[in-house]
VOGUVO-192605 format. One record per residue: residue number from 1; residue in one letter; x, y negated, z of N, C-alpha, C in turn. Coordinates in steps of 0.2 Angstrom, whole numbers. Each point is the difference from the previous one (the first is absolute). Layout:
% residues N
ATOM   n res neast nnorth   nup caeast canorth  caup ceast cnorth   cup
ATOM NUM   a     X      Y     Z      X       Y     Z     X      Y     Z
...
% end
This chain:
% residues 379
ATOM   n res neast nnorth   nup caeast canorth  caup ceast cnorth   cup
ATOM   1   x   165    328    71      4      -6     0     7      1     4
ATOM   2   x     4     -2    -3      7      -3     5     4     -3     1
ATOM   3   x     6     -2     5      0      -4     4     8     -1     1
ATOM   4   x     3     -5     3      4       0     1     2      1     5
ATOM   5   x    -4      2     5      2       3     9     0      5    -2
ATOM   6   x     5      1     7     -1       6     2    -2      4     7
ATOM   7   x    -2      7    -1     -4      -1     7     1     -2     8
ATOM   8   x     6     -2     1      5      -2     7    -2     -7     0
ATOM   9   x    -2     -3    -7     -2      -7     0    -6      0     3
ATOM  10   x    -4      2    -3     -8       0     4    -1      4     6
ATOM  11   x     4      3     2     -1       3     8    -5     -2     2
ATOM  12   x     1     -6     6     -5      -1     4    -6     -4    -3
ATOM  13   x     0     -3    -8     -5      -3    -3    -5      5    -2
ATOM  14   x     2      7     0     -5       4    -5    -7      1     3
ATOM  15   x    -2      0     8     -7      -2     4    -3     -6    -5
ATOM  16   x     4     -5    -1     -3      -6     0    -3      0    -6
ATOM  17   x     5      5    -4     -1       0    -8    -8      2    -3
ATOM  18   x     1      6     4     -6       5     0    -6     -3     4
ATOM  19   x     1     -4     4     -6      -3     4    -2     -6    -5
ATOM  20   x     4     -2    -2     -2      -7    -7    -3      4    -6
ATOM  21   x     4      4    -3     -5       5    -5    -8      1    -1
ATOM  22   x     1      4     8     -7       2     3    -4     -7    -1
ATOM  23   x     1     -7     0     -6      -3     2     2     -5    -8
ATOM  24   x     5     -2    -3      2       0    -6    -6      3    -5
ATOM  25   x     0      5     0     -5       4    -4    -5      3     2
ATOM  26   x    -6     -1    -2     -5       4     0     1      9     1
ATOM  27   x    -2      5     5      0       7    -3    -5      2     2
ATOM  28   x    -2      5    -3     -4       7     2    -6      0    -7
ATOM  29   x    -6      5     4     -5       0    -3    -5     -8     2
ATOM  30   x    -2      0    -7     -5      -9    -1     5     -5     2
ATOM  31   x     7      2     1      2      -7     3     0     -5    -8
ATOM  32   x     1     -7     3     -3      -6    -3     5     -6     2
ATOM  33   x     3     -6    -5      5      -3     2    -8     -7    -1
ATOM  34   x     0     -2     7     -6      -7     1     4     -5    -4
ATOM  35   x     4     -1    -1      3      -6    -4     2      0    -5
ATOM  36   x    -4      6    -2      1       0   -10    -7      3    -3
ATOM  37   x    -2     -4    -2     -8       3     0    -2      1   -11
ATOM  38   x     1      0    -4      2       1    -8   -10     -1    -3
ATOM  39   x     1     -4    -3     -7      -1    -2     1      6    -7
ATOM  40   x    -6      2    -3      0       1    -7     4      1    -5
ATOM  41   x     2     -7    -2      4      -2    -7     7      2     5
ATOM  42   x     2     -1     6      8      -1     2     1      8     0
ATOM  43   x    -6      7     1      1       5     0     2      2    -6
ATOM  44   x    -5     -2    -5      3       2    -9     6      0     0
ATOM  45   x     3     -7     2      7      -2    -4     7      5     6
ATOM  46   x    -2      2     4      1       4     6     2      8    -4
ATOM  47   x    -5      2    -3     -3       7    -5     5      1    -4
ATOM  48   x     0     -8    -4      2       0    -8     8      0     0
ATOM  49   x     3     -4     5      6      -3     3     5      6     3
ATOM  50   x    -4      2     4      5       3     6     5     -5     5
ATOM  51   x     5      3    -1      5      -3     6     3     -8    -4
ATOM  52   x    -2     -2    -6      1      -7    -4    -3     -2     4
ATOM  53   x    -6     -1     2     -5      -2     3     0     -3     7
ATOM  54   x     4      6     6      0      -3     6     8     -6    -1
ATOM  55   x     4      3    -6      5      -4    -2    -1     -7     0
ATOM  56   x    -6      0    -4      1      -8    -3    -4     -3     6
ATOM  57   x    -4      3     7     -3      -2     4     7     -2     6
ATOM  58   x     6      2    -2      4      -4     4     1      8     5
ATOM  59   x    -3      5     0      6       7     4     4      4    -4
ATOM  60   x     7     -2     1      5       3    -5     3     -4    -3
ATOM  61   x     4      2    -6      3      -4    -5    -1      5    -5
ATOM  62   x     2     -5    -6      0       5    -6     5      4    -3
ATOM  63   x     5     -2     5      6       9    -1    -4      6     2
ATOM  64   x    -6     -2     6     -1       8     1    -3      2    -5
ATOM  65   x    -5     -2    -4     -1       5    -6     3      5    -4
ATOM  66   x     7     -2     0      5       3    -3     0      7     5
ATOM  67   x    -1      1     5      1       7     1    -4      3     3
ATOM  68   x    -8     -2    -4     -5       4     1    -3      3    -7
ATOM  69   x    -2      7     4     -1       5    -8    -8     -5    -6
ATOM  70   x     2     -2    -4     -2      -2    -4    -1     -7     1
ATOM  71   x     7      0     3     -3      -9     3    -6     -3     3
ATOM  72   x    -1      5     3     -6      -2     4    -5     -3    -2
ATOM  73   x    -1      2    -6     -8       0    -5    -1      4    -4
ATOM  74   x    -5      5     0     -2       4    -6    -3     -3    -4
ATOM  75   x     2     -2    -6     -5      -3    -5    -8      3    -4
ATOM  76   x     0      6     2     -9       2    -2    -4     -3     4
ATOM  77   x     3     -2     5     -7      -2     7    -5     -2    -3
ATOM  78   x    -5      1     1     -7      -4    -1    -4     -1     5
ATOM  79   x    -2     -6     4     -4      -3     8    -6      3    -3
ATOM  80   x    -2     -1    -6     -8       0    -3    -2      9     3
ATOM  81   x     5      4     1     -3       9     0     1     -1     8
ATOM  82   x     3     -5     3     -1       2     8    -8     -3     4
ATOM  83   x    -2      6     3     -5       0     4    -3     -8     3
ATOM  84   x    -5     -2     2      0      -6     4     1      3     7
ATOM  85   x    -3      6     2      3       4     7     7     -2     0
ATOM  86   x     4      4    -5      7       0     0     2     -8     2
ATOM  87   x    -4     -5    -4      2      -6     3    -1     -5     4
ATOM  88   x    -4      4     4     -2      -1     7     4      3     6
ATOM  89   x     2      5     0      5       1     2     8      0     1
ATOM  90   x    -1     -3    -4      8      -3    -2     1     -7     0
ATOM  91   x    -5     -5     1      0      -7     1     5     -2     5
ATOM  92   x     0      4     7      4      -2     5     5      4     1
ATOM  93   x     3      3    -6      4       8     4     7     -1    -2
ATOM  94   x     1     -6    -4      4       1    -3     6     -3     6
ATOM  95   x     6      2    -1      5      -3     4    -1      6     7
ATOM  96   x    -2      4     1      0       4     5     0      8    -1
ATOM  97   x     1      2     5      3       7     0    -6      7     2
ATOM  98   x     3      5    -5     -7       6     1     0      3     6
ATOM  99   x    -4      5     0      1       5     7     4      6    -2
ATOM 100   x    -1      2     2      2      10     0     9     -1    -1
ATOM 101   x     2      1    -5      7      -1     1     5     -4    -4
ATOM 102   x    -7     -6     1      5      -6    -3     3     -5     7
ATOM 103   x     6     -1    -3      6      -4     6     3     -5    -4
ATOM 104   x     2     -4     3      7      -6     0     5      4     6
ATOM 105   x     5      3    -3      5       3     6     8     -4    -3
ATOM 106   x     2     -3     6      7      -2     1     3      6     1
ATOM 107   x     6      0    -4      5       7     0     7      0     1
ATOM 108   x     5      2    -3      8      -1    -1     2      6    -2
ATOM 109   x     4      0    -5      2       5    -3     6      5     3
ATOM 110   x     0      5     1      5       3     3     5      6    -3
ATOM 111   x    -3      2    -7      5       4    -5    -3     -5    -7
ATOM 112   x     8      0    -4     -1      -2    -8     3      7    -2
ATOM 113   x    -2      3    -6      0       5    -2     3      0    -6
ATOM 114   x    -1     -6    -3      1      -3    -8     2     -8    -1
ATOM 115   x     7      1     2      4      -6     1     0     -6    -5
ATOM 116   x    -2      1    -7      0      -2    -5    -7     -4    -1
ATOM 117   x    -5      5     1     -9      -2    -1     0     -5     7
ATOM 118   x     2      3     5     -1      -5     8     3     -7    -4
ATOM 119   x     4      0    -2      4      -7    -1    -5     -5    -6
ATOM 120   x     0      6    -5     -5      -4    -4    -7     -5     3
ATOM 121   x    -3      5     7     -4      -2     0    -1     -5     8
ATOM 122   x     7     -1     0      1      -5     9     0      4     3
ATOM 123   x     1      9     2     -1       2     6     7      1     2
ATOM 124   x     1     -2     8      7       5     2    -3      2     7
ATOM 125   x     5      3     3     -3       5     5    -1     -7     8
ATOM 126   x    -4      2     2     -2      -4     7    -3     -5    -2
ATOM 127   x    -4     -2    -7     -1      -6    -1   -10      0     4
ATOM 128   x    -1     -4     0    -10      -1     2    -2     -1    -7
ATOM 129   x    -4      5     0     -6      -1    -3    -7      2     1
ATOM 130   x    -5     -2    -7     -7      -3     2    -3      6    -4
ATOM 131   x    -5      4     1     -3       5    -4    -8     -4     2
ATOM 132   x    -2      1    -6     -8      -3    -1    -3      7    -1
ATOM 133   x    -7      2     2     -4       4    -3    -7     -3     2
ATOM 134   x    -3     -3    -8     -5       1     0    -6     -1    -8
ATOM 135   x    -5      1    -1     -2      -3    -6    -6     -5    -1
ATOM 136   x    -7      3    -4     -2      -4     0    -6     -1     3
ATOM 137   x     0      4     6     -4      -1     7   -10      3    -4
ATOM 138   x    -3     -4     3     -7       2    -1    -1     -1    -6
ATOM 139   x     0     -5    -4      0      -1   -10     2      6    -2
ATOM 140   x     6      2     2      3       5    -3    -5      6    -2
ATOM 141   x    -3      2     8     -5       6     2    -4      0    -4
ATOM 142   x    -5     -5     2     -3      -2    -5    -2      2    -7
ATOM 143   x     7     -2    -4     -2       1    -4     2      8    -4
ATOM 144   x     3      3     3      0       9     1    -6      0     1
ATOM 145   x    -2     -2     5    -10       2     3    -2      1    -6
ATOM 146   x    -1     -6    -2     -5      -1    -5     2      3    -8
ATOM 147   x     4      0    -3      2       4    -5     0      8     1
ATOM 148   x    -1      2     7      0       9     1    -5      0    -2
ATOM 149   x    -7     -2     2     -4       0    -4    -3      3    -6
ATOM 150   x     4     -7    -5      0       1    -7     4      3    -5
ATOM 151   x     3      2     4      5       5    -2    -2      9     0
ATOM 152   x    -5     -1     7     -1       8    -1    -5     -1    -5
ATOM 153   x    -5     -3    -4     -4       1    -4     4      0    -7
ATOM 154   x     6     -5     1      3      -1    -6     3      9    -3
ATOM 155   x     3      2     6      1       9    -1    -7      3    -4
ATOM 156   x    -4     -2     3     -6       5    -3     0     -1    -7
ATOM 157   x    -1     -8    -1     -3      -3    -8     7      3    -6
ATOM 158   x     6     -1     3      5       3    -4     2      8     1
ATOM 159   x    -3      3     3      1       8     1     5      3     2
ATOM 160   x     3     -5     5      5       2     2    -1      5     8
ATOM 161   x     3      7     1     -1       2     4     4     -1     4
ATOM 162   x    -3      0    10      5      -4     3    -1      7     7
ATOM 163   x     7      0     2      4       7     5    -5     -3     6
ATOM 164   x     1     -7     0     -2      -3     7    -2     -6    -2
ATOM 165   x    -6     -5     2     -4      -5     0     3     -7     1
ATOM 166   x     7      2     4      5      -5     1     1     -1    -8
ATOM 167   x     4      6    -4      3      -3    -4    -4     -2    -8
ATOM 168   x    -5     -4     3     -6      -3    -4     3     -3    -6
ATOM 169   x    -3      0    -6      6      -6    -3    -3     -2    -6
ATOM 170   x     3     -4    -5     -5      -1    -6     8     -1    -5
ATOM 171   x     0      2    -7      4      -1    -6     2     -9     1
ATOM 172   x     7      1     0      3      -7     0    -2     -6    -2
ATOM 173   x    -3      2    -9     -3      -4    -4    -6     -3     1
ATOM 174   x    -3      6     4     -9      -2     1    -1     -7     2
ATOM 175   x    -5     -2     0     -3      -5     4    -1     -1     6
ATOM 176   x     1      8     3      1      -1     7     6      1     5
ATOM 177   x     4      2    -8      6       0     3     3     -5     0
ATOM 178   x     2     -5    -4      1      -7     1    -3     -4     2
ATOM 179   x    -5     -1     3     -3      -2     6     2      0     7
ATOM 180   x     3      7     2      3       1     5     6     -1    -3
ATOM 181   x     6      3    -2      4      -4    -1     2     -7     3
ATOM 182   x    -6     -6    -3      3      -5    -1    -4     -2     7
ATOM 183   x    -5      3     4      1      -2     8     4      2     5
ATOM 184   x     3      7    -2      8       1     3     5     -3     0
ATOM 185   x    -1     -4    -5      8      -3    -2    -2     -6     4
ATOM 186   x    -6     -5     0     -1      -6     5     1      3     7
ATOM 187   x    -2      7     1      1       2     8     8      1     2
ATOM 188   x     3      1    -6      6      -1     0     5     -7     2
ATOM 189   x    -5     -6    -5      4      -5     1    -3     -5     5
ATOM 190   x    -4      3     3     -3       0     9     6      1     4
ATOM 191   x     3      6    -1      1       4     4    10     -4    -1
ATOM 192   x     1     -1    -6      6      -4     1     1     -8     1
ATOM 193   x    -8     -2     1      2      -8     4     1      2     6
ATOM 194   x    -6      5     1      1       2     8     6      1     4
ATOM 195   x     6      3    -3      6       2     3     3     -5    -1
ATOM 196   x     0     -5    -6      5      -5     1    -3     -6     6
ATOM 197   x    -6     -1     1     -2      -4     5     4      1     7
ATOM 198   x    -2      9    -2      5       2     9     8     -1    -2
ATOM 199   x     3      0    -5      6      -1     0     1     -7     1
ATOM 200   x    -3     -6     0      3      -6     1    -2     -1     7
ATOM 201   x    -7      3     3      1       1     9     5      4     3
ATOM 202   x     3      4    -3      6       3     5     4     -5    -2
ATOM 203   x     2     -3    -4      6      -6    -2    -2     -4     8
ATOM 204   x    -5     -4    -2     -3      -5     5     1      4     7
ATOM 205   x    -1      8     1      0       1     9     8     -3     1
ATOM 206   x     5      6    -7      8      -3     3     0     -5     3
ATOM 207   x    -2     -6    -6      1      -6     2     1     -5     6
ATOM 208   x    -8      4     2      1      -2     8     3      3     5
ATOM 209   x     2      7    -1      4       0     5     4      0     0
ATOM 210   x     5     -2    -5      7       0    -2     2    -10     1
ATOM 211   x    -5     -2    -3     -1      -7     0     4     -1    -5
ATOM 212   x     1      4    -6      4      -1    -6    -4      2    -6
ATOM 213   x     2     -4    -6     -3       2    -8     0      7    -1
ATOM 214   x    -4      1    -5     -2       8    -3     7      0    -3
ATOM 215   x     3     -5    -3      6       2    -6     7      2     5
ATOM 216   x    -2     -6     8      6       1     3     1     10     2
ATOM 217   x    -5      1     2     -2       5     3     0      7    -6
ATOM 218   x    -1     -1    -7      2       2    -6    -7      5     0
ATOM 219   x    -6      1     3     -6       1    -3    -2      1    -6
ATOM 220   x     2      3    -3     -2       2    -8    -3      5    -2
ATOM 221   x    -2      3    -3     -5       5    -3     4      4    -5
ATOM 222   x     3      8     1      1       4    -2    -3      2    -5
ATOM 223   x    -6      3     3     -6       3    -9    -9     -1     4
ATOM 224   x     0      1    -2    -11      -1     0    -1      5    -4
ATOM 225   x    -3      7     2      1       6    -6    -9      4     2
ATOM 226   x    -4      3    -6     -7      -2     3     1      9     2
ATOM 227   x    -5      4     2      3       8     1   -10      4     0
ATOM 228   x    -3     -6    -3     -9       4    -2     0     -7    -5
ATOM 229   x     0      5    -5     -2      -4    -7     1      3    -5
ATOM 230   x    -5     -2    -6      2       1    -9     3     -2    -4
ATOM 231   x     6      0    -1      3      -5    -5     1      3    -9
ATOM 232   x    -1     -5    -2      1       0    -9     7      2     0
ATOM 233   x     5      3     0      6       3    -3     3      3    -8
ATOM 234   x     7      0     0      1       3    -5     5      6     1
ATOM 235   x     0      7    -1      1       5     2     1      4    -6
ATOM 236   x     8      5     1      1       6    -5    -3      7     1
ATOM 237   x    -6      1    -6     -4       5     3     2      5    -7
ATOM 238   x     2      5     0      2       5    -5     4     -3    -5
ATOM 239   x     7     -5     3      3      -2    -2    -4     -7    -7
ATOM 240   x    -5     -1     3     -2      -7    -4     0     -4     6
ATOM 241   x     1     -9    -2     -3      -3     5    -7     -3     1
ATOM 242   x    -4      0     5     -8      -1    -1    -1     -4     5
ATOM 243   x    -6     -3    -2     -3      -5     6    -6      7     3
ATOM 244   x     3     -2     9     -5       3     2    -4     -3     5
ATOM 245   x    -4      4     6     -3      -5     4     4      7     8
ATOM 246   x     3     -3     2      5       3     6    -4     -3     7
ATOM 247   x    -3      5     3     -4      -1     6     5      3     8
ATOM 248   x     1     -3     2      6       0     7    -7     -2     5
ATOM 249   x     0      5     3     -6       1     7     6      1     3
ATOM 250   x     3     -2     8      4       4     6     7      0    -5
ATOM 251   x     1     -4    -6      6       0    -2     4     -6    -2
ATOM 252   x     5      0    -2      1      -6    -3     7     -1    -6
ATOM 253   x     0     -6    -1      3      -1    -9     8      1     4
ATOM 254   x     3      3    -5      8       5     1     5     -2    -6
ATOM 255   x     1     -6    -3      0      -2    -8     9      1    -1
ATOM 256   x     2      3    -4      7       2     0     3     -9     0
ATOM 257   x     4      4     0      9      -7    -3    -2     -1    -6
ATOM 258   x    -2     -7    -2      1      -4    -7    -5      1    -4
ATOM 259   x    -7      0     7     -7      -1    -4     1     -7    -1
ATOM 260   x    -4     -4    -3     -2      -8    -1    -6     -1     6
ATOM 261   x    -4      5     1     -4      -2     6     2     -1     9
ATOM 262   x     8      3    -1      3       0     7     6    -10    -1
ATOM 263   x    -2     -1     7      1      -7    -2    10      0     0
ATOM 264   x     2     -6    -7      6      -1    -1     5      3     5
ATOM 265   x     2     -3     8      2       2     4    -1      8     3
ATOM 266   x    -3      2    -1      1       9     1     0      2    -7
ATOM 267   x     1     -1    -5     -1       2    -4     4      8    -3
ATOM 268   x     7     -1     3      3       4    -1     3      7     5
ATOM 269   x    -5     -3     4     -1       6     4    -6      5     2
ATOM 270   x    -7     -6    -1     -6       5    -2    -3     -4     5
ATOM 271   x    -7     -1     0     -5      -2     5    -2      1     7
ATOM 272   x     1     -2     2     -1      -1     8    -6      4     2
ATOM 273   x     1      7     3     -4       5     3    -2     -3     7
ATOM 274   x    -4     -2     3     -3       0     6    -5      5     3
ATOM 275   x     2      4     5     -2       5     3    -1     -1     8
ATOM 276   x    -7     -1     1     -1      -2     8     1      7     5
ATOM 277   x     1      0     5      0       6     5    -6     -1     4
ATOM 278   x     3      3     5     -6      -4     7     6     -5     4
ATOM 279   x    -6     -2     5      3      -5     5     6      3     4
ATOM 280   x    -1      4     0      4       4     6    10      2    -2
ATOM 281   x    -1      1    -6      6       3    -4     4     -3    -4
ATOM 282   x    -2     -1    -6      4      -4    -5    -5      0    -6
ATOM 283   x     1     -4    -5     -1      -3    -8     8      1    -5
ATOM 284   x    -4      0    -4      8       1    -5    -3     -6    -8
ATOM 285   x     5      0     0      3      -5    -9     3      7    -4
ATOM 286   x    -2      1    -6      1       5    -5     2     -6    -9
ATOM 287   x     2      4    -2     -2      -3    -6    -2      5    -6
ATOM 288   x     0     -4    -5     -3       4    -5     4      4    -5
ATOM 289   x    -2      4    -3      5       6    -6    -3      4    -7
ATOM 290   x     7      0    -3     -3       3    -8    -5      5     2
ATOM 291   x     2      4     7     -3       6    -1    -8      1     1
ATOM 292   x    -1     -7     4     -7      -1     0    -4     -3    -6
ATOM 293   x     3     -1    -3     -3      -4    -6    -1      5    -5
ATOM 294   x     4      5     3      0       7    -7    -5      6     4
ATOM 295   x    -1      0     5     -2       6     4    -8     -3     4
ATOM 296   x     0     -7     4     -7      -1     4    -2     -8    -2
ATOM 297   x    -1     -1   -10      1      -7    -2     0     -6     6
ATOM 298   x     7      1     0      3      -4     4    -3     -1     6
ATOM 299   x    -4      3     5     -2       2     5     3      5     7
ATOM 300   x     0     -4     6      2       3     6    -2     -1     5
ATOM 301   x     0      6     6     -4      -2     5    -2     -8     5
ATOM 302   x    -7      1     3      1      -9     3     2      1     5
ATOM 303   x    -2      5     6      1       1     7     0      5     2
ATOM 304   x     1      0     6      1       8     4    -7      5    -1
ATOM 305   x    -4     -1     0     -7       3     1    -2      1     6
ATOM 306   x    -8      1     3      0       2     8     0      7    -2
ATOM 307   x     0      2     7     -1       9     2    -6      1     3
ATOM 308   x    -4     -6     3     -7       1     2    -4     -4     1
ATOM 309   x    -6      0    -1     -7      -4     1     2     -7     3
ATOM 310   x    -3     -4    -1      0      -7     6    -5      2     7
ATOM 311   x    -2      6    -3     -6       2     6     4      4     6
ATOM 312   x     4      4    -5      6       4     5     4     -4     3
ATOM 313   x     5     -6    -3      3      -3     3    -2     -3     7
ATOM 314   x    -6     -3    -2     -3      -3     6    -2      7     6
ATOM 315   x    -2      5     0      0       5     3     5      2     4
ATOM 316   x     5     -1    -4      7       3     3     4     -6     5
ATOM 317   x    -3     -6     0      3      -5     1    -3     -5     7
ATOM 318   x    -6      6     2     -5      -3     4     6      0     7
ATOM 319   x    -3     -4     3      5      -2     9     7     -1    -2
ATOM 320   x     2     -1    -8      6      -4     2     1     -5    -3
ATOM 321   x     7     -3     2      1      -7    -2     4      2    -8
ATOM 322   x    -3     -2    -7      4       0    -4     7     -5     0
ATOM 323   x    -3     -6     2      2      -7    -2     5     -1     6
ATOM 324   x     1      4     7      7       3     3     4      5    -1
ATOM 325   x    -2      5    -4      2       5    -4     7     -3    -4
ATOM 326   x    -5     -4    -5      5      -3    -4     8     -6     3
ATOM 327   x    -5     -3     6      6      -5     3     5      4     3
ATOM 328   x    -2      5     3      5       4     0     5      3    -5
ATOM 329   x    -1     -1    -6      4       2    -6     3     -6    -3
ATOM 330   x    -1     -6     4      2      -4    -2    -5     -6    -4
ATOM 331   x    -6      1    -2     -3       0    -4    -8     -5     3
ATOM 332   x     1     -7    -1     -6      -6     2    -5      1    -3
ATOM 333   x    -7      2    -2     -4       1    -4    -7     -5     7
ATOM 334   x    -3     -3    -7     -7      -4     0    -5      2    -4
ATOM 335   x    -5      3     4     -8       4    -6    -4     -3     2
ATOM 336   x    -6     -5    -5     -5       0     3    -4      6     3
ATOM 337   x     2      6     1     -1       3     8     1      5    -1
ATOM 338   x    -1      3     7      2       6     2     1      8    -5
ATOM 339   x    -8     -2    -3     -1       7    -4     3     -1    -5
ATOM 340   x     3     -5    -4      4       1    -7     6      2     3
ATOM 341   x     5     -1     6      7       2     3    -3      9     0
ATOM 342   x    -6      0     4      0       8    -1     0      3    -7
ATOM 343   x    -3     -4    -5     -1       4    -6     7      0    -5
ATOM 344   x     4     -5     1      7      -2    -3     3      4     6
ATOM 345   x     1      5     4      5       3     4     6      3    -4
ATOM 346   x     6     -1     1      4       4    -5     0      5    -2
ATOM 347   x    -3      5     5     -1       7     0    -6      1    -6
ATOM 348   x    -4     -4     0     -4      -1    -7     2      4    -4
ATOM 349   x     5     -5    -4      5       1    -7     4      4     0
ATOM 350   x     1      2    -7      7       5     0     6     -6     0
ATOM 351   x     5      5     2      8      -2    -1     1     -3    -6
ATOM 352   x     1     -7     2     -1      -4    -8     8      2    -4
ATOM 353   x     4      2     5      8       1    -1     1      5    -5
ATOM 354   x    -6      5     3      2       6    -7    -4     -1    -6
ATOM 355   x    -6     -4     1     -1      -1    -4     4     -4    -7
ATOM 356   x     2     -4     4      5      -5    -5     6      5    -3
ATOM 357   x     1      5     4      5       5    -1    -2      4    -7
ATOM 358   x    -5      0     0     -3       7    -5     1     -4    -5
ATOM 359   x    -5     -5    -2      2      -6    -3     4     -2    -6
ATOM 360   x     5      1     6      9      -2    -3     3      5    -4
ATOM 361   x    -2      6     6      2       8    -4    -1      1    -8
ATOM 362   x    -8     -3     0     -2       1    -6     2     -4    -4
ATOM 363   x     3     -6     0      1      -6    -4    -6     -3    -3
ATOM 364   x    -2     -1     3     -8      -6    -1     1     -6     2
ATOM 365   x     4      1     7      5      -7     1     4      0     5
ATOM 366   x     3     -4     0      7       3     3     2     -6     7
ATOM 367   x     3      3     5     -2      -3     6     7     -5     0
ATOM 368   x    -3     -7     5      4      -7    -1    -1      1     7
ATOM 369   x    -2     -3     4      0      -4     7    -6      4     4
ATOM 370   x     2      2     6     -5       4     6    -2     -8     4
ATOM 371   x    -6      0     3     -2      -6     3    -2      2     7
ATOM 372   x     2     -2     3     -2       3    10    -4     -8     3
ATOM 373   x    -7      4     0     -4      -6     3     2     -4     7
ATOM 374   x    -2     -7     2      2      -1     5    -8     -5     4
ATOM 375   x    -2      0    -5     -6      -3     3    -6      1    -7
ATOM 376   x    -6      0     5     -7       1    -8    -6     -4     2
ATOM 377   x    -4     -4    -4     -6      -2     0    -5      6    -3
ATOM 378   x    -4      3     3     -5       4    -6    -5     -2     2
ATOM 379   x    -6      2    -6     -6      -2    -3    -7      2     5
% end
């Protein structure tokens, strides 16, 4: 999201920002928002909807669908292939934040890189913005759980030999493979109410502490872009064009200048790359390129990656303060607790910087705006 401030304007507000966040939103592991409880029937149309859904519930407006990837409904969902576990766990999850290294982080940008794309898409240097990471919580897992399963027998029934038990799978066509398909695409359109819910809570913290409108304050939504999913595409493969099924695990969609899937308003310059860092450094805005379209169907990286275990992290973090570490860099972070700050340590991750560097090198996608955190909620 972005904003009309700048970060000299939120100075002394950004504790306040970050302390409202915190209690705004549900985070961590099993966290649950008490006063939204989804019976049954309100979870289907949740599945089948996506982010229409928390829309027509009154979080958001309907210009934000404009600039979510697929509009924030995958139309194959089907509720009937998700789990009643999966729907058990997802009753109260909705509207709140994951563990591990999903955040709400306040930032400000400090380098534009691509004066024309920044412009296209609201960004100028010094401005505050809003980075969301999260999806679609315990339904989601769930419903992975439960299709690895069926999935590694579906390898045996179809004779498909597999390097590693992870990469279980069944023929696109089969019966078991539209099955899952169509409860990833519901965990998907979980996973885009989910975010939009939190984007009309961060509208609402501004609010309060600014004591001003989301429109005055200029609160908008840049992109909603998914970075673990299947999608049904259409791709030049030995110079034909073809439908394929493009699975982006730890990636995400990189769609050149003058696809019809990149919304109107960036059209001309390519899709809105979103690439999270860690808390400690920076995030970057990319956009999208022919070259990706020709070279990784239209695919580029989502994040920096870690360099070690959650097990290590925490090892290496025993006896100190994470969460003064970072104040010292400038940087206000709230976790529901101690061990996910040691498990999120920046030293975790690689240098998301070169990573975005290589990136670019390669023309998969091309760098727009650096983003230097200034406060984070995590999971």
């Amino acid at each position: 999201m972005r904003s009309v401030l700048s970060a000299q304007e939120i100075g002394g507000k950004l504790h306040d920002i970050i302390d409202r966040l915190f209690i705004n939103i549900p985070s961590g592991v099993g966290s649950r928002r008490k006063d939204l409880r989804l019976g049954r029937k309100d979870l289907e149309r949740v599945l089948a909807k996506g982010a229409r859904w928390a829309i027509e519930q009154g979080y958001g407006t309907e210009s934000d669908v404009r600039y979510i990837e697929d509009n924030g409904q995958i139309p194959f969902a089907d509720p009937d292939n998700v789990s009643e576990k999966a729907y058990e766990r997802g009753k109260d999850q909705l509207g709140t934040l994951g563990s591990g290294n999903h955040f709400v982080e306040v930032g400000h940008i400090t380098e534009i890189y691509d004066e024309k794309a920044a412009g296209a898409f609201g960004l100028f240097k010094g401005q505050v913005t809003v980075m969301v990471h999260t999806g679609s919580r315990g339904l989601g897992y769930q419903v992975c759980d439960d299709y690895i399963r069926q999935m590694i027998k579906a390898s045996e029934k179809y004779g498909i030999v597999l390097a590693d038990r992870q990469l279980c799978c069944a023929p696109f066509g089969s019966p078991e493979g539209q099955r899952y398909f169509s409860a990833m695409a519901a965990a998907a359109n979980y996973a885009f109410a989910n975010r939009q819910m939190i984007t009309h809570w961060v509208r609402e913290t501004f609010e309060q502490v600014f004591h001003a409108g989301a429109g005055k304050l200029g609160l908008s939504l840049v992109y909603d872009v998914c970075h673990n999913i299947a999608k049904l595409e259409r791709h030049v493969v030995g110079g034909k064009e073809t439908q394929l099924c493009v699975h982006r695990k730890g990636a995400t969609r990189s769609f050149a200048p003058g696809d019809l899937a990149v919304p109107e308003e960036y059209r001309k310059v390519g899709q809105p790359v979103l690439v999270p860092g860690d808390m400690g450094r920076a995030s970057y805005v990319l956009c999208g390129t022919e070259r990706a379209m020709d070279e990784t169907f239209g695919s580029t990286c989502h994040g920096a990656g870690r360099m070690m275990s959650r097990g290590e992290a925490l090892r290496r973090t025993k006896g100190r303060s994470v969460q003064r570490e970072l104040e010292e860099r400038n940087v206000y972070v709230r976790a529901a607790s101690r061990g996910t700050l040691g498990e999120e340590m920046p030293e975790a991750y690689k240098d998301v910087s070169k990573v975005v560097q290589v990136v670019h090198a390669a023309g998969i996608s091309r760098l727009v705006a650096k983003i230097v955190p200034l406060g984070a909620i995590k999971g």
